[in-house]
MMTF fields as JSON, N, C-alpha, C and O atoms, coordinates in Angstrom:
{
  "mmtfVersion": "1.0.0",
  "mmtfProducer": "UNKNOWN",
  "numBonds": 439,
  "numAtoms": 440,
  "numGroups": 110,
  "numChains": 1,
  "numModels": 1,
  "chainsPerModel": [1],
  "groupsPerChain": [110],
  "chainIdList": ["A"],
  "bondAtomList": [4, 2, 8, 6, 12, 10, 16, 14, 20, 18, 24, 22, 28, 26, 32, 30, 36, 34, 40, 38, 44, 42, 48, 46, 52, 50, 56, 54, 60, 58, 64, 62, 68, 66, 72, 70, 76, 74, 80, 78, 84, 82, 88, 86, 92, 90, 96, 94, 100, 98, 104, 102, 108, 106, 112, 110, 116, 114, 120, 118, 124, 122, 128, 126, 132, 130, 136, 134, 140, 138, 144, 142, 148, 146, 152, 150, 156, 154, 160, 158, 164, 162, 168, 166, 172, 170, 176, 174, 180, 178, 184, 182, 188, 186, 192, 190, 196, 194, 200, 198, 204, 202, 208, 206, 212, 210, 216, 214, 220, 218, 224, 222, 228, 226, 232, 230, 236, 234, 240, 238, 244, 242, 248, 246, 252, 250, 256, 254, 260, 258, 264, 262, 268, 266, 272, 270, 276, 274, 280, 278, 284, 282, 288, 286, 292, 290, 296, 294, 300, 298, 304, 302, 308, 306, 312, 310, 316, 314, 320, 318, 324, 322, 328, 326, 332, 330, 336, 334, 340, 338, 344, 342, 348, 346, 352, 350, 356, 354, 360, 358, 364, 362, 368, 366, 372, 370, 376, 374, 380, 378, 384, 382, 388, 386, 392, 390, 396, 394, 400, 398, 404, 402, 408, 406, 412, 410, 416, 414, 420, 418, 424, 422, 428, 426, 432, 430, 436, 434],
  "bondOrderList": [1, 1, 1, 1, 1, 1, 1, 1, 1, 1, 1, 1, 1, 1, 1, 1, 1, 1, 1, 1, 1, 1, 1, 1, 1, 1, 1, 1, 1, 1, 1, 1, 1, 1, 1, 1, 1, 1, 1, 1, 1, 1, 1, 1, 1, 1, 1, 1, 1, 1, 1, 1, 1, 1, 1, 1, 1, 1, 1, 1, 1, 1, 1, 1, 1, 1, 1, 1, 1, 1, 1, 1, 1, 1, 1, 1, 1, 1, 1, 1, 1, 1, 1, 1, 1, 1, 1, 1, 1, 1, 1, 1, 1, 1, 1, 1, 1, 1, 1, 1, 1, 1, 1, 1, 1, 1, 1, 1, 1],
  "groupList": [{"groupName": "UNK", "atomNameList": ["N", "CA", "C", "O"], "elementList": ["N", "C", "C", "O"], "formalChargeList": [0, 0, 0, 0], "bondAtomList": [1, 0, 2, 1, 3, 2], "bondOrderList": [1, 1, 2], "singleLetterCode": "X", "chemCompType": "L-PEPTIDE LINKING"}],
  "groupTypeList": [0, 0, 0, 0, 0, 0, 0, 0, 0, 0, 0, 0, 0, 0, 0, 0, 0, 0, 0, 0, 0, 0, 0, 0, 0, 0, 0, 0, 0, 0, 0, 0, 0, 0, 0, 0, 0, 0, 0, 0, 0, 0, 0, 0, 0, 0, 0, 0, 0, 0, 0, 0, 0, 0, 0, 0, 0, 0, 0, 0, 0, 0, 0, 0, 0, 0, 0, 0, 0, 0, 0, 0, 0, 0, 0, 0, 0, 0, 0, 0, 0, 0, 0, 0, 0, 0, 0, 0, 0, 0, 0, 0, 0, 0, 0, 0, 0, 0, 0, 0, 0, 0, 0, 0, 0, 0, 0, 0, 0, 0],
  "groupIdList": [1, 2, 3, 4, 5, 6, 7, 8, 9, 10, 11, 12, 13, 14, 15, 16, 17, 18, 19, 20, 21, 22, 23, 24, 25, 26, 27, 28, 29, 30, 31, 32, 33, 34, 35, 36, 37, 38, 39, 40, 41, 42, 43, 44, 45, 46, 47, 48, 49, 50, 51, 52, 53, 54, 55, 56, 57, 58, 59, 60, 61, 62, 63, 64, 65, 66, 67, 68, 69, 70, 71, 72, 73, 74, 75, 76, 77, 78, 79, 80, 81, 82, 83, 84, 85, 86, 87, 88, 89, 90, 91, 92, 93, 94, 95, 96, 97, 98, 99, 100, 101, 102, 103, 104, 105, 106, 107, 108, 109, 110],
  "secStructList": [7, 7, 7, 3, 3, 3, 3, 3, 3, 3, 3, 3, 3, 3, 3, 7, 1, 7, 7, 2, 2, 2, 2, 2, 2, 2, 6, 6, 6, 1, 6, 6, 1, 1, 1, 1, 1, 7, 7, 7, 7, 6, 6, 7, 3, 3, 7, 7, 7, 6, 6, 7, 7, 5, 7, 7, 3, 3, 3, 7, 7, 3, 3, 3, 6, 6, 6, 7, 2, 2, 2, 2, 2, 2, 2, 2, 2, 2, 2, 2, 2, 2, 2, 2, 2, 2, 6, 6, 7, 7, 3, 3, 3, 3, 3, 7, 7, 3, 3, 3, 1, 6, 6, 7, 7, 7, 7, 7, 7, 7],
  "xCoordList": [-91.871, -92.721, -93.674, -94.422, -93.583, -94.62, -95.888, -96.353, -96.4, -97.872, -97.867, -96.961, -98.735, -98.762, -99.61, -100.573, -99.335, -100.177, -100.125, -99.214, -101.495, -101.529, -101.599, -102.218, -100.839, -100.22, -101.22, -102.187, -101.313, -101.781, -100.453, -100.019, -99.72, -98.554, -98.889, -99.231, -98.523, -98.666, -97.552, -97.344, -96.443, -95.792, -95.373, -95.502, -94.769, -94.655, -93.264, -92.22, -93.392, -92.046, -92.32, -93.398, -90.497, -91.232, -90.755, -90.06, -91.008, -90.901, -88.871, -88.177, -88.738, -87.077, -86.335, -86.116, -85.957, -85.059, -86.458, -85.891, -87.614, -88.207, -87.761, -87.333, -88.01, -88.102, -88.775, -89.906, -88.788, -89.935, -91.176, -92.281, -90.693, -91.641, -91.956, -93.081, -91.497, -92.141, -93.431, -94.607, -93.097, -93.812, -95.067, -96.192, -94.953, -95.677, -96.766, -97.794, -96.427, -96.957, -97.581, -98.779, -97.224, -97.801, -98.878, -99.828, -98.723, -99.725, -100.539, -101.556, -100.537, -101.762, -102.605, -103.803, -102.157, -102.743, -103.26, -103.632, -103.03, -103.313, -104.238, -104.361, -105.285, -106.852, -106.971, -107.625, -106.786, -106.813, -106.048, -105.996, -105.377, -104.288, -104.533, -103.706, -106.235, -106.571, -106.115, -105.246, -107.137, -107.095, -108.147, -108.0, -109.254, -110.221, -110.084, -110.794, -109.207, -108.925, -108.044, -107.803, -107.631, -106.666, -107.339, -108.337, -106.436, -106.935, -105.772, -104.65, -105.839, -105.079, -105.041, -106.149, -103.923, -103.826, -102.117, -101.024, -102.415, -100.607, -100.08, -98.912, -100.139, -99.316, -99.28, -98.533, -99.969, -100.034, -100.627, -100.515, -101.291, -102.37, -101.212, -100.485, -101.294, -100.316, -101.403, -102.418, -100.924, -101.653, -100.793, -100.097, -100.914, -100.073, -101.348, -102.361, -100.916, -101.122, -100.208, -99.048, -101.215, -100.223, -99.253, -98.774, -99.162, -97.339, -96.532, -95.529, -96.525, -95.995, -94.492, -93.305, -95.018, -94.125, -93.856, -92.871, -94.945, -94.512, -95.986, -96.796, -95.939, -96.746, -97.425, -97.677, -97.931, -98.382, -98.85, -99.489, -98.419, -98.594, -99.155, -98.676, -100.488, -101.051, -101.099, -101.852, -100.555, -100.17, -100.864, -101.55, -100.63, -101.168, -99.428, -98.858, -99.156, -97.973, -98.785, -99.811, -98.103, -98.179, -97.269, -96.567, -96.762, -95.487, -95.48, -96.515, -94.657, -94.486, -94.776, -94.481, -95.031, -95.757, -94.303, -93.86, -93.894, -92.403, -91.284, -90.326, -91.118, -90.868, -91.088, -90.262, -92.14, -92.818, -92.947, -92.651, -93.394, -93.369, -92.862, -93.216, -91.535, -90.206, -90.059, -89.664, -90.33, -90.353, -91.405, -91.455, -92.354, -93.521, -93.332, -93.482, -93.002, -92.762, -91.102, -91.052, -90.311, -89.143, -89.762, -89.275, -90.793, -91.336, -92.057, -92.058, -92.788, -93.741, -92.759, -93.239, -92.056, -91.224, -90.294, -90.088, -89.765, -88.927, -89.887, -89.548, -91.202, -92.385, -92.247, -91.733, -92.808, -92.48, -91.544, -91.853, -90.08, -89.064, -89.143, -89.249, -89.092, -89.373, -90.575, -90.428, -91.804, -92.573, -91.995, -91.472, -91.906, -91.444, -90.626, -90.901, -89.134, -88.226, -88.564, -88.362, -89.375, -89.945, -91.081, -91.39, -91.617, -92.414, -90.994, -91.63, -90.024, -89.065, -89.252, -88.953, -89.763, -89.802, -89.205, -89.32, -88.177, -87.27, -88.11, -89.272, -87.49, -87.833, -86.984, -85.791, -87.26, -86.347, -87.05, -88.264, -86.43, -86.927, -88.39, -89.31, -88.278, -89.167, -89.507, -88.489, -90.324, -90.764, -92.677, -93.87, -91.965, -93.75, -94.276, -93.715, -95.84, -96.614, -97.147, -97.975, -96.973, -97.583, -98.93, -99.215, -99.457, -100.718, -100.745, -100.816, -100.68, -100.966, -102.391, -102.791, -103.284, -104.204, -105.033, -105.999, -104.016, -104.419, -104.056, -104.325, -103.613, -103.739, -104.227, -103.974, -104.859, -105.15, -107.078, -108.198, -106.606, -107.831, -109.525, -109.594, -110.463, -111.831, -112.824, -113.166, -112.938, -114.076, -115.723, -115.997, -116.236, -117.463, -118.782, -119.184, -119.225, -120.487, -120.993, -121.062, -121.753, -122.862, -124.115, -125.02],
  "yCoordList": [0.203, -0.913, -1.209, -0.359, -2.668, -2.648, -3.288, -3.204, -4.139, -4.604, -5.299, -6.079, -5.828, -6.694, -7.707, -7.463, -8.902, -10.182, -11.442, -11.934, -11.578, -12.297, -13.753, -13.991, -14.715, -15.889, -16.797, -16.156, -18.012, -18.846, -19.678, -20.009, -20.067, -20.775, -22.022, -21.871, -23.443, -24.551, -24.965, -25.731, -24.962, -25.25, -26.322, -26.431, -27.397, -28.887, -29.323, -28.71, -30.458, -30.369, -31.615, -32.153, -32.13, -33.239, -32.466, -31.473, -32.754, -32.695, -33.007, -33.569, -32.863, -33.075, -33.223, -32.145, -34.462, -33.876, -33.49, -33.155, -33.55, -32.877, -33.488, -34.62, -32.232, -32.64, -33.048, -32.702, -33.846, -34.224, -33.231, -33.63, -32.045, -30.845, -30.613, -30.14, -30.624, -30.252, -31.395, -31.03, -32.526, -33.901, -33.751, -34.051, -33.383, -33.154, -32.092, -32.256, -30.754, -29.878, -30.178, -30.075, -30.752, -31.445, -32.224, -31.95, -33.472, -33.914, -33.699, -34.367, -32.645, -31.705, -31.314, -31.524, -30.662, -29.472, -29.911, -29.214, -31.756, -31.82, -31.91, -31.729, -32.263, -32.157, -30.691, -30.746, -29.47, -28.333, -27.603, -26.458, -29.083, -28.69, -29.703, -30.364, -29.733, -31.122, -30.438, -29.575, -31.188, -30.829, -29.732, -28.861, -30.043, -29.084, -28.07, -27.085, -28.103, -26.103, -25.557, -24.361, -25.968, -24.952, -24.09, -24.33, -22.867, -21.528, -20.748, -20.919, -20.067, -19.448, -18.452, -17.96, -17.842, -16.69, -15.899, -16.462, -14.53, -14.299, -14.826, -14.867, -15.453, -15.583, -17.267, -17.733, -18.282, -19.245, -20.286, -20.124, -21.396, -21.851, -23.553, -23.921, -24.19, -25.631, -26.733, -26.648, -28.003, -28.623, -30.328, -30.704, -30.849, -32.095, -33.301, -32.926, -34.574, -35.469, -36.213, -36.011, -37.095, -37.135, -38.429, -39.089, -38.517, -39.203, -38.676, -39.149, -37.174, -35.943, -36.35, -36.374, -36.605, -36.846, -35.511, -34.791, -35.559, -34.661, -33.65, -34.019, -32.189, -31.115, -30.746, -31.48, -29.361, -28.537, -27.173, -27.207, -26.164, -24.641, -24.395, -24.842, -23.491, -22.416, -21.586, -21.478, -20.29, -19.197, -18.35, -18.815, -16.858, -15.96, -14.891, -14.433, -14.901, -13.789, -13.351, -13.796, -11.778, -10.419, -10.251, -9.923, -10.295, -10.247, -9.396, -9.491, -8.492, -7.792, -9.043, -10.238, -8.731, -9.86, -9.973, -11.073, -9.187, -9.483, -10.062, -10.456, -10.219, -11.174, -12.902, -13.672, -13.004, -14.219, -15.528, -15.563, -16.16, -17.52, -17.785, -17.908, -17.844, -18.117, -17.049, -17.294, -16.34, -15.109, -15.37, -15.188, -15.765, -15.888, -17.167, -17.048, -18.431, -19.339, -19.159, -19.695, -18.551, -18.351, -17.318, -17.421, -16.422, -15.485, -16.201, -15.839, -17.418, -17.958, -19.721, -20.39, -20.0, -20.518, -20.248, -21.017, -18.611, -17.864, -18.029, -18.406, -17.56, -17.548, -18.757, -18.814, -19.523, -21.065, -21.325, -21.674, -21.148, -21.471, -20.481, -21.006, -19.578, -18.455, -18.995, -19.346, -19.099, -19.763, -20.904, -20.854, -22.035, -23.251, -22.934, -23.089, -22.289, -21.701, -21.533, -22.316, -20.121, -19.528, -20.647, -20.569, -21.522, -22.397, -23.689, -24.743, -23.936, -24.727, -25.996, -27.023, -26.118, -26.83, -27.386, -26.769, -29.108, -29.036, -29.367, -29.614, -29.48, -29.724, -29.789, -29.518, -29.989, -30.604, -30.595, -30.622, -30.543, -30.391, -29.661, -30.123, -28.535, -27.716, -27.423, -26.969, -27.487, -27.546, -26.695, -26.784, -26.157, -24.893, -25.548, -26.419, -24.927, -24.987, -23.75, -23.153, -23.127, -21.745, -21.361, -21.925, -20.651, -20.488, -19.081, -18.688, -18.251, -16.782, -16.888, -17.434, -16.003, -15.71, -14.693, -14.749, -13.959, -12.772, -13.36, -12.632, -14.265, -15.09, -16.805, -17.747, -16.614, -17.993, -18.182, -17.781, -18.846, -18.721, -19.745, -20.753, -18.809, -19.468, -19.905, -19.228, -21.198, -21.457, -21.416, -22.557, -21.0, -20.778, -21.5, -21.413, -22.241, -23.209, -22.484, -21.398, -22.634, -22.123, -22.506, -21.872],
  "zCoordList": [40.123, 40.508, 39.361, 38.878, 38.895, 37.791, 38.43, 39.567, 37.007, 37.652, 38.314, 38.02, 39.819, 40.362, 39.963, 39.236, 40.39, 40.136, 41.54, 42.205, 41.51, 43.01, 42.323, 41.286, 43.098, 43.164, 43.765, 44.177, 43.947, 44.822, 44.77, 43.666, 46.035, 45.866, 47.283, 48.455, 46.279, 47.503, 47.722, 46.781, 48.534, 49.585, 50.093, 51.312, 49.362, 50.228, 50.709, 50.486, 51.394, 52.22, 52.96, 53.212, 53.403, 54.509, 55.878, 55.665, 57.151, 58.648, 58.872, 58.024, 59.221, 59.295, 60.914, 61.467, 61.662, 62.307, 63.953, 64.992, 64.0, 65.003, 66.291, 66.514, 67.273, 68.623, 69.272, 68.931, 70.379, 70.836, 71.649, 72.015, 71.771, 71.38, 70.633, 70.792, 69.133, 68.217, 67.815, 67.808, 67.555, 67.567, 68.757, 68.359, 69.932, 70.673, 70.754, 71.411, 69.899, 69.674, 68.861, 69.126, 67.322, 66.44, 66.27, 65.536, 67.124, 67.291, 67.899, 67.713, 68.963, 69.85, 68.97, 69.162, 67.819, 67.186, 65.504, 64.559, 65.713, 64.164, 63.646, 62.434, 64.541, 63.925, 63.644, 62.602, 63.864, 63.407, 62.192, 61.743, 61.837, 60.534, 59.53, 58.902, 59.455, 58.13, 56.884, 56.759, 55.687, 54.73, 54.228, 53.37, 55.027, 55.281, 55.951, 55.75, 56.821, 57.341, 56.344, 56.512, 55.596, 54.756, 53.715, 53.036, 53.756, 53.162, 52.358, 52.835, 51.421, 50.959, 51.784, 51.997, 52.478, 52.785, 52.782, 52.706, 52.888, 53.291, 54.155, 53.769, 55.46, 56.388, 56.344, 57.205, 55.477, 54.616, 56.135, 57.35, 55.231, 55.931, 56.133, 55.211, 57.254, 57.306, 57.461, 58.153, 56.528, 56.728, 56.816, 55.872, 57.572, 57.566, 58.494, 59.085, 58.365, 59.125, 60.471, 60.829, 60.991, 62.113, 62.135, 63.058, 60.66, 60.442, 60.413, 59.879, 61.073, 61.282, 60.0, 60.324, 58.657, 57.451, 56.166, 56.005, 55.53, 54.86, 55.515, 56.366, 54.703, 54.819, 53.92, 52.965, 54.044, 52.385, 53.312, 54.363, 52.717, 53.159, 52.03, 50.988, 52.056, 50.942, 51.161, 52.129, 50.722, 50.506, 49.521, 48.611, 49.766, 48.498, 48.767, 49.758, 47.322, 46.966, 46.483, 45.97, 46.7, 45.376, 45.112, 46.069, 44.165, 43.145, 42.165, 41.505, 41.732, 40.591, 38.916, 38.92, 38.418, 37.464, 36.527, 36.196, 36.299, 35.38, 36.369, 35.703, 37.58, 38.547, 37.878, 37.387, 38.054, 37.13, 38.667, 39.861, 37.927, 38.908, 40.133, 41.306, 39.17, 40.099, 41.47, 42.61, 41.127, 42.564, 43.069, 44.286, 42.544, 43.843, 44.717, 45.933, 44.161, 44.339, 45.601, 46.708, 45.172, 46.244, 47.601, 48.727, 47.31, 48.245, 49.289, 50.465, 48.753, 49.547, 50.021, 50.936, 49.622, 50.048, 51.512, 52.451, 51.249, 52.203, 53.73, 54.851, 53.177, 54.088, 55.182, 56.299, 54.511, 54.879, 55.814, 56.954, 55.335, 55.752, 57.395, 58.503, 57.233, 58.756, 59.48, 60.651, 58.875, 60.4, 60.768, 61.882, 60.132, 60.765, 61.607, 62.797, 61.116, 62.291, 63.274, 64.202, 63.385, 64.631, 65.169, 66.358, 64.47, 65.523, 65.706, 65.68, 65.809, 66.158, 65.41, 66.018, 64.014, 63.501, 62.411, 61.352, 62.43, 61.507, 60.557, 60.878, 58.467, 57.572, 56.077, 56.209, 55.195, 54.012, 52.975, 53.18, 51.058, 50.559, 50.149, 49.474, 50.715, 49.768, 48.269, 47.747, 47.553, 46.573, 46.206, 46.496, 45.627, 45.081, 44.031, 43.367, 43.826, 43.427, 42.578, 43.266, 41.293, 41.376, 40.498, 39.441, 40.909, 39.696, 40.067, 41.231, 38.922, 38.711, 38.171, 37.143, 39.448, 39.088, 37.61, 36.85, 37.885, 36.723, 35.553, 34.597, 35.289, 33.757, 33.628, 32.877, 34.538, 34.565, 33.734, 34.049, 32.828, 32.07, 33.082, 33.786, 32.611, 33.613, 31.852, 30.882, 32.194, 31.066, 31.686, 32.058, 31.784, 31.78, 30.935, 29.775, 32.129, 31.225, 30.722, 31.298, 29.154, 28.68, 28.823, 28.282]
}
Protein backbone atom coordinates (compact mmCIF):
# COMPACT_ATOMS: atom_id res chain seq x y z
CA UNK A 1 0.00 0.00 0.00
CA UNK A 2 1.59 3.27 -0.90
CA UNK A 3 0.87 6.90 -0.04
CA UNK A 4 -2.48 7.98 0.26
CA UNK A 5 -3.94 11.17 -1.12
CA UNK A 6 -7.43 12.57 -0.47
CA UNK A 7 -9.37 13.68 -3.57
CA UNK A 8 -12.20 16.09 -3.79
CA UNK A 9 -14.17 14.51 -6.76
CA UNK A 10 -17.44 16.34 -8.47
CA UNK A 11 -19.70 13.98 -10.02
CA UNK A 12 -22.08 15.09 -12.86
CA UNK A 13 -24.64 13.42 -14.77
CA UNK A 14 -28.06 13.83 -16.26
CA UNK A 15 -31.42 12.01 -14.54
CA UNK A 16 -32.30 9.18 -17.07
CA UNK A 17 -35.39 7.24 -17.76
CA UNK A 18 -37.14 8.18 -13.99
CA UNK A 19 -40.18 6.87 -12.51
CA UNK A 20 -42.82 8.51 -11.45
CA UNK A 21 -41.58 7.62 -7.94
CA UNK A 22 -38.52 8.59 -8.45
CA UNK A 23 -39.68 12.20 -9.93
CA UNK A 24 -41.95 12.21 -7.01
CA UNK A 25 -39.43 11.53 -4.45
CA UNK A 26 -37.35 14.06 -6.14
CA UNK A 27 -39.23 16.71 -6.12
CA UNK A 28 -40.31 16.14 -2.36
CA UNK A 29 -36.86 16.36 -1.31
CA UNK A 30 -35.35 19.09 -3.60
CA UNK A 31 -35.18 22.00 -1.56
CA UNK A 32 -32.86 19.86 0.66
CA UNK A 33 -30.62 19.05 -2.35
CA UNK A 34 -29.64 22.93 -3.32
CA UNK A 35 -26.51 24.17 -4.10
CA UNK A 36 -26.02 25.30 -0.69
CA UNK A 37 -26.41 21.95 1.15
CA UNK A 38 -23.67 20.36 -0.61
CA UNK A 39 -20.60 19.01 1.14
CA UNK A 40 -17.73 17.06 0.39
CA UNK A 41 -18.02 13.94 2.03
CA UNK A 42 -17.40 9.96 1.61
CA UNK A 43 -20.78 8.82 1.13
CA UNK A 44 -21.00 12.07 -1.42
CA UNK A 45 -23.34 14.96 -1.03
CA UNK A 46 -26.46 15.25 -4.28
CA UNK A 47 -27.37 18.20 -5.53
CA UNK A 48 -29.85 18.82 -8.48
CA UNK A 49 -32.82 21.14 -9.34
CA UNK A 50 -36.27 20.55 -9.85
CA UNK A 51 -35.93 20.13 -13.73
CA UNK A 52 -35.12 16.94 -12.21
CA UNK A 53 -32.29 17.24 -15.51
CA UNK A 54 -28.95 17.01 -14.86
CA UNK A 55 -27.10 16.59 -11.12
CA UNK A 56 -23.66 17.02 -9.33
CA UNK A 57 -22.42 14.63 -6.39
CA UNK A 58 -19.31 15.82 -4.19
CA UNK A 59 -17.39 13.38 -2.89
CA UNK A 60 -14.02 12.81 -0.93
CA UNK A 61 -11.74 9.60 -2.25
CA UNK A 62 -8.70 8.24 -0.58
CA UNK A 63 -6.76 6.80 -3.12
CA UNK A 64 -3.37 5.37 -3.20
CA UNK A 65 -1.61 8.49 -4.88
CA UNK A 66 0.27 6.39 -7.68
CA UNK A 67 -3.37 5.29 -8.55
CA UNK A 68 -3.56 8.98 -9.75
CA UNK A 69 -6.70 10.81 -10.81
CA UNK A 70 -8.15 8.45 -12.84
CA UNK A 71 -8.82 6.03 -9.86
CA UNK A 72 -10.20 8.47 -7.76
CA UNK A 73 -12.35 9.80 -10.28
CA UNK A 74 -13.65 5.94 -11.32
CA UNK A 75 -13.92 5.27 -7.26
CA UNK A 76 -16.18 8.14 -6.74
CA UNK A 77 -17.95 7.62 -9.85
CA UNK A 78 -18.62 3.69 -8.85
CA UNK A 79 -19.98 5.51 -5.62
CA UNK A 80 -22.39 7.43 -7.50
CA UNK A 81 -23.47 4.85 -9.70
CA UNK A 82 -24.60 2.39 -6.40
CA UNK A 83 -26.56 5.06 -4.48
CA UNK A 84 -28.62 6.17 -7.32
CA UNK A 85 -29.31 2.39 -7.87
CA UNK A 86 -30.23 1.68 -4.44
CA UNK A 87 -32.32 4.95 -4.29
CA UNK A 88 -34.13 3.64 -7.76
CA UNK A 89 -32.82 6.24 -9.64
CA UNK A 90 -32.25 6.26 -13.51
CA UNK A 91 -29.14 8.28 -15.09
CA UNK A 92 -26.52 8.77 -18.02
CA UNK A 93 -23.38 10.12 -18.83
CA UNK A 94 -21.30 10.44 -15.93
CA UNK A 95 -18.38 12.50 -16.00
CA UNK A 96 -15.67 13.60 -12.89
CA UNK A 97 -14.18 16.30 -11.69
CA UNK A 98 -10.77 15.72 -9.76
CA UNK A 99 -8.58 17.82 -7.52
CA UNK A 100 -5.90 16.11 -5.37
CA UNK A 101 -5.59 17.77 -2.39
CA UNK A 102 -2.08 16.91 -1.28
CA UNK A 103 -0.65 18.67 -4.36
CA UNK A 104 -2.73 21.20 -4.97
CA UNK A 105 -0.81 24.39 -4.61
CA UNK A 106 -2.38 27.35 -1.84
CA UNK A 107 -1.05 30.97 -2.60
CA UNK A 108 -1.22 32.88 0.36
CA UNK A 109 -1.82 36.75 0.60
CA UNK A 110 1.02 38.65 1.89
Amino acid sequence: MGTQHTYRVIVRGTFDGLSEESRARLLAEADDHGIAAMQFTEEGSLAYDRTLKAFSYRLVVVSDAADGDEMAGAIAEDRVETALRELGHGYKALRSTVTDLDTMKINRKR
